[in-house]
C-alpha positions in Angstrom: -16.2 -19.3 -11.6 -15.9 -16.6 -9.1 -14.7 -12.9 -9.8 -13.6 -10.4 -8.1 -11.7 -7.1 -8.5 -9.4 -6.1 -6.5 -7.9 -2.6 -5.7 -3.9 -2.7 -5.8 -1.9 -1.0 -3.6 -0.7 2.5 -3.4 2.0 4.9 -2.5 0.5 8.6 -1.3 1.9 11.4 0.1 0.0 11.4 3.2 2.0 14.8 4.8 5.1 17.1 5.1 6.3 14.4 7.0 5.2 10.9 6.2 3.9 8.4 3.5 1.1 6.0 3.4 0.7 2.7 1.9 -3.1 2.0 0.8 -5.3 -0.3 -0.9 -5.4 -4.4 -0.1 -2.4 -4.1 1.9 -3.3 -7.3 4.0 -1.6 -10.1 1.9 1.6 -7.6 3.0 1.1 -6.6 6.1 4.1 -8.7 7.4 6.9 -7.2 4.7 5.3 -3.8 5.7 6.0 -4.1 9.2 9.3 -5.3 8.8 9.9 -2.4 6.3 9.5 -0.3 9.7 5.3 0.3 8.8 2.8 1.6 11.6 -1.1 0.4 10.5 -3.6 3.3 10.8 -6.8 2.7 10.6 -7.9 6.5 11.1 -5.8 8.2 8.0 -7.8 10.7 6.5 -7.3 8.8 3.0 -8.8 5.5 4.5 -7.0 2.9 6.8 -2.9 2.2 5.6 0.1 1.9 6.4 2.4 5.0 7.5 6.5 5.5 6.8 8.3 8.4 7.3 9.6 9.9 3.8 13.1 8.9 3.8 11.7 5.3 2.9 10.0 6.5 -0.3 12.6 4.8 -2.8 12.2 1.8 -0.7 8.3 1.6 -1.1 8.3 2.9 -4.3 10.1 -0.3 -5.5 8.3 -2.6 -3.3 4.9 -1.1 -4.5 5.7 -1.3 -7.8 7.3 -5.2 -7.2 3.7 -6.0 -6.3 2.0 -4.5 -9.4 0.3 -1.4 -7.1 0.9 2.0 -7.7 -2.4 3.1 -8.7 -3.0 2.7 -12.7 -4.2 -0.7 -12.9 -6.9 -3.1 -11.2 -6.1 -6.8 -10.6 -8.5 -9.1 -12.0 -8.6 -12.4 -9.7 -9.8 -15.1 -10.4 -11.0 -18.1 -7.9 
């Protein structure tokens, strides 16, 4: 049996103006686009996701819905 852990994902404030979404966002890349998300692979915090900050209730649930927000590593097994 295979392990491997993986680093959930994570709401920052990236600026005055804007949030990032970070960590294994790939598996929701298409709900982050539709959420209105640009992908950024130069952020100074590592490659993510941008939204400006009038989304943050939005992406705080959605983070949260998908067992990211920082605290805890996943544990998958394959």
């Amino acid at each position: 049996m295979k392990y491997e852990i993986v680093q959930p994902i994570k709401l920052i404030d990236y600026s005055d103006k804007c949030l990032a979404v970070i960590g294994e966002t790939k598996p929701f890349k298409e709900d982050l686009k539709k959420m209105g998300g640009r992908f950024n692979y130069g952020l100074s915090c590592g490659a993510g996701w941008v939204f400006p900050k009038k989304k943050r209730e939005e992406l705080e649930k959605y983070v949260n819905s998908k067992g990211g927000d920082g605290r805890f590593k996943q544990l998958l097994l394959f």
